[in-house]
C-alpha positions in Angstrom: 19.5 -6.0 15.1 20.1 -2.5 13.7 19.0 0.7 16.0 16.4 0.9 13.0 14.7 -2.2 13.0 14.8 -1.8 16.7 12.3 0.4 16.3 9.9 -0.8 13.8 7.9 -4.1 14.6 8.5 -8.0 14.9 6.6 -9.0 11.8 5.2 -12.5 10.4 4.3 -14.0 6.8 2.1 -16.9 6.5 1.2 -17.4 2.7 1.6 -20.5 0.7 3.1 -18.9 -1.8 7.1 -18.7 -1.6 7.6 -15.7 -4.3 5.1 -13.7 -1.9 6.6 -14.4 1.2 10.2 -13.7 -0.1 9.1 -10.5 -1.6 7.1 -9.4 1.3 10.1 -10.4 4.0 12.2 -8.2 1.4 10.2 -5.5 2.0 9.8 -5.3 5.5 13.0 -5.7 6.6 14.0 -3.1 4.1 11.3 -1.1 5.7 13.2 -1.5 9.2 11.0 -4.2 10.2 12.8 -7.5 11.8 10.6 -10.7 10.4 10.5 -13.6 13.0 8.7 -16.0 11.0 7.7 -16.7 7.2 5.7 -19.9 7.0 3.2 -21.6 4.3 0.6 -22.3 6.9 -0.3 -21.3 10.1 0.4 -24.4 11.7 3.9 -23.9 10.9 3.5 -20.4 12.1 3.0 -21.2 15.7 5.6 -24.2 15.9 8.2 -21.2 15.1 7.1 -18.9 17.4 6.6 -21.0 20.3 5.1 -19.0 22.6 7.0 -15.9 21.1 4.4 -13.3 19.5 5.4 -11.4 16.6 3.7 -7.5 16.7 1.8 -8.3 13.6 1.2 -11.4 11.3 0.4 -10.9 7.2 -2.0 -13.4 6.7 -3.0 -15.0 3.1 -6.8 -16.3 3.6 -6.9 -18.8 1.0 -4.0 -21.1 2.1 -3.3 -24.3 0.4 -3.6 -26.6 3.8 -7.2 -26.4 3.5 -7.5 -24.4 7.1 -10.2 -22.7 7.5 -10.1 -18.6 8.0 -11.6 -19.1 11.4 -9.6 -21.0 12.5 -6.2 -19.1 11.5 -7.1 -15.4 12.7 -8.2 -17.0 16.3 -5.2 -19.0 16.2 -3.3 -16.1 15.6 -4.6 -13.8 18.0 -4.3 -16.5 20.5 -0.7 -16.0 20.5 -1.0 -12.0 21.1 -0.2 -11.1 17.2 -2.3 -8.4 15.3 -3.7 -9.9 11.7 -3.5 -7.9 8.7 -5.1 -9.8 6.1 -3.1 -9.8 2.7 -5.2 -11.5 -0.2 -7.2 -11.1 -3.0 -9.6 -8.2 -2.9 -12.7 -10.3 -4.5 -12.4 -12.6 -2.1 -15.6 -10.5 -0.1 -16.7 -13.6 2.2 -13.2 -14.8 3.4 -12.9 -11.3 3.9 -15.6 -10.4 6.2 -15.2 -13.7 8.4 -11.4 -12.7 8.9 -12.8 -9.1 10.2 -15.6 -11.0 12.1 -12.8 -13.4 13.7 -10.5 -10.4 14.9 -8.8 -9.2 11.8 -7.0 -5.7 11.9 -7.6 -4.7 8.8 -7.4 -6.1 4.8 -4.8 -5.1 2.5 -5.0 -6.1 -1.3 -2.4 -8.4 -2.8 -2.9 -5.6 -6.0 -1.9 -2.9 -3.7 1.6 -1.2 -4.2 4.5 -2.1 -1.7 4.1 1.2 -0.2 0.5 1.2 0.8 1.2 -2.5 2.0 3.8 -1.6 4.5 2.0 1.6 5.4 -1.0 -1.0 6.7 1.7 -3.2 8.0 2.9 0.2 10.5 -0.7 1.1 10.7 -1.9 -2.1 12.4 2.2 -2.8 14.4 1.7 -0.2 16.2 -1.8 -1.3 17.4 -4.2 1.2 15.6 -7.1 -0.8 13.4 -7.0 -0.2 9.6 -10.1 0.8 7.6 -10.0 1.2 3.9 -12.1 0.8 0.9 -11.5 -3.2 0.8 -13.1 -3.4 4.8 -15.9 -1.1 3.8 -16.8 -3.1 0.9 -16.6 -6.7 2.9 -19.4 -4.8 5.2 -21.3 -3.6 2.8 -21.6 -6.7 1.1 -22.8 -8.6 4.4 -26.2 -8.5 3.9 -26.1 -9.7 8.1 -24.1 -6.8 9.2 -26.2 -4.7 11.8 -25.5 -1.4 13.1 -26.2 -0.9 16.7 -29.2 1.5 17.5 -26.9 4.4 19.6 -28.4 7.0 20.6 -26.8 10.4 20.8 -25.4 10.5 24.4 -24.1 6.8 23.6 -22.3 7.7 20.4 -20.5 10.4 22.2 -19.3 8.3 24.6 -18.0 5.6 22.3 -16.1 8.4 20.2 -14.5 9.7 22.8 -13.2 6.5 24.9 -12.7 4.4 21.3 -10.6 7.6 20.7 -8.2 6.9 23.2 -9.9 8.9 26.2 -10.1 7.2 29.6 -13.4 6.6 30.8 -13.1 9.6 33.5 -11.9 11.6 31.4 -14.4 10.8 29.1 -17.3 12.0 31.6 -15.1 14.9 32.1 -15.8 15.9 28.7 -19.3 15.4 28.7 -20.1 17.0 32.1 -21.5 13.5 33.5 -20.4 11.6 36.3 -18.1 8.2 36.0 -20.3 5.8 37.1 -23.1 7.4 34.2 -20.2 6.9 31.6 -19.9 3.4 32.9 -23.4 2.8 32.2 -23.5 4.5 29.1 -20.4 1.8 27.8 -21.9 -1.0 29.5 -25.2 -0.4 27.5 -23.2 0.2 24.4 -21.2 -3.2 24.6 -24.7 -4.4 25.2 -26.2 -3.3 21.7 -23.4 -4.3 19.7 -23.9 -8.1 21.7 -27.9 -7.9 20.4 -26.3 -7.3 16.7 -24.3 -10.1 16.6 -20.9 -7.7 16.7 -19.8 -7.8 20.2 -16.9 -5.7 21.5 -15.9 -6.9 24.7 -12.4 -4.7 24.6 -11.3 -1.2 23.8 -9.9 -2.3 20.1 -13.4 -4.0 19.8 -14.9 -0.7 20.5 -12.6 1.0 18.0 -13.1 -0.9 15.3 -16.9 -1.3 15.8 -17.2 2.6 15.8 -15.1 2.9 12.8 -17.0 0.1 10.8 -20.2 2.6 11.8 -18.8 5.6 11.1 -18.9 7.2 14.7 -14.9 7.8 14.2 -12.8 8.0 10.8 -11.8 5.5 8.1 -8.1 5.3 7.8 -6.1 5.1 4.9 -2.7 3.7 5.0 -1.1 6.5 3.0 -3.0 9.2 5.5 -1.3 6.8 8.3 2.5 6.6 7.0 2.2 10.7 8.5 
């Protein structure tokens, strides 16, 4: 492994379409990227892992073993890998269950190579991807539900979604710890009542992304 791809990310393909996994492996290990895996299906995917995570796994949603989208983000995630979704933009529904499954984020198979492996850094390195494609999968949900945050709430979320540890969080705000405490516990309560919970930090990140308490981010913004 060169020094390079030593520091860029494990990466896997799982499409059932050969041309796009060769020119996607390609392009991330031209990118400095070391691919562990490119597979038509996810069953295949994990049988060549075994047990061995990649940082990130390019997921097609429509694949030709009939699987359901479900089924292969949880899979997925089950093994520690991020999902970035790579796939047809008008595909809104497959879209929005990937997201609701666990998805990082949802990069168009129209996009440019460069704004693909920009997402593919973006969502490696553990930050969650929001772009015009995940804003329009949610705004086409006619189910989607914000939570009802109040002020003090929001706050809180923006700052510990942001990074902040929970003390220093009530630092910030000039409250005490165990009020901060409440105030998150009450906000991973709302976001259970709309049918979006967030039992981890990411969860929390992505929720306050998807309702605009912190910024979208576009992949090009993200490359720095």
């Amino acid at each position: 492994m060169t020094r390079k791809a030593a520091e860029q990310g494990t990466i896997a393909i799982v499409d059932d379409h050969e041309a796009v996994r060769l020119g996607l492996r390609a392009a991330c290990e031209d990118a400095g990227h070391t691919v562990v895996a490119s597979t038509a299906t996810v069953t295949e995917l994990l049988k060549t892992l075994r047990g061995r995570p990649a940082q990130l796994v390019v997921l097609d949603l429509s694949l030709g073993d009939g699987s359901s989208v479900t089924e292969n983000v949880r899979s997925i995630l089950a093994t520690g890998s991020a999902v970035l979704v790579h796939s047809i933009a008008d595909r809104v529904a497959a879209v929005r269950e990937a997201l609701a499954a666990g998805a990082a984020g949802v990069i168009p198979k129209s996009s440019p190579m460069s704004t693909v492996l920009a997402a593919i850094e973006t969502v490696a390195r553990g930050d969650v991807l929001n772009n015009l494609e995940w804003a329009s999968a949610i705004e086409a949900d006619h189910d989607f539900a914000k939570a009802a945050l109040g002020r003090r709430e929001r706050d809180v979320l923006h700052l510990y979604a942001s990074g902040l540890p929970l003390k220093l969080v009530a630092v910030q705000l000039g409250i005490a710890h165990s009020t901060a405490r409440e105030y998150l516990d009450r906000i991973r309560q709302k976001y259970v009542e709309v049918g979006r919970p967030a039992p981890t930090k990411v969860d929390l990140l992505r929720r306050a992304v998807e309702d605009g308490i912190l910024p979208s981010i576009d992949p090009d913004d993200a490359r720095g």
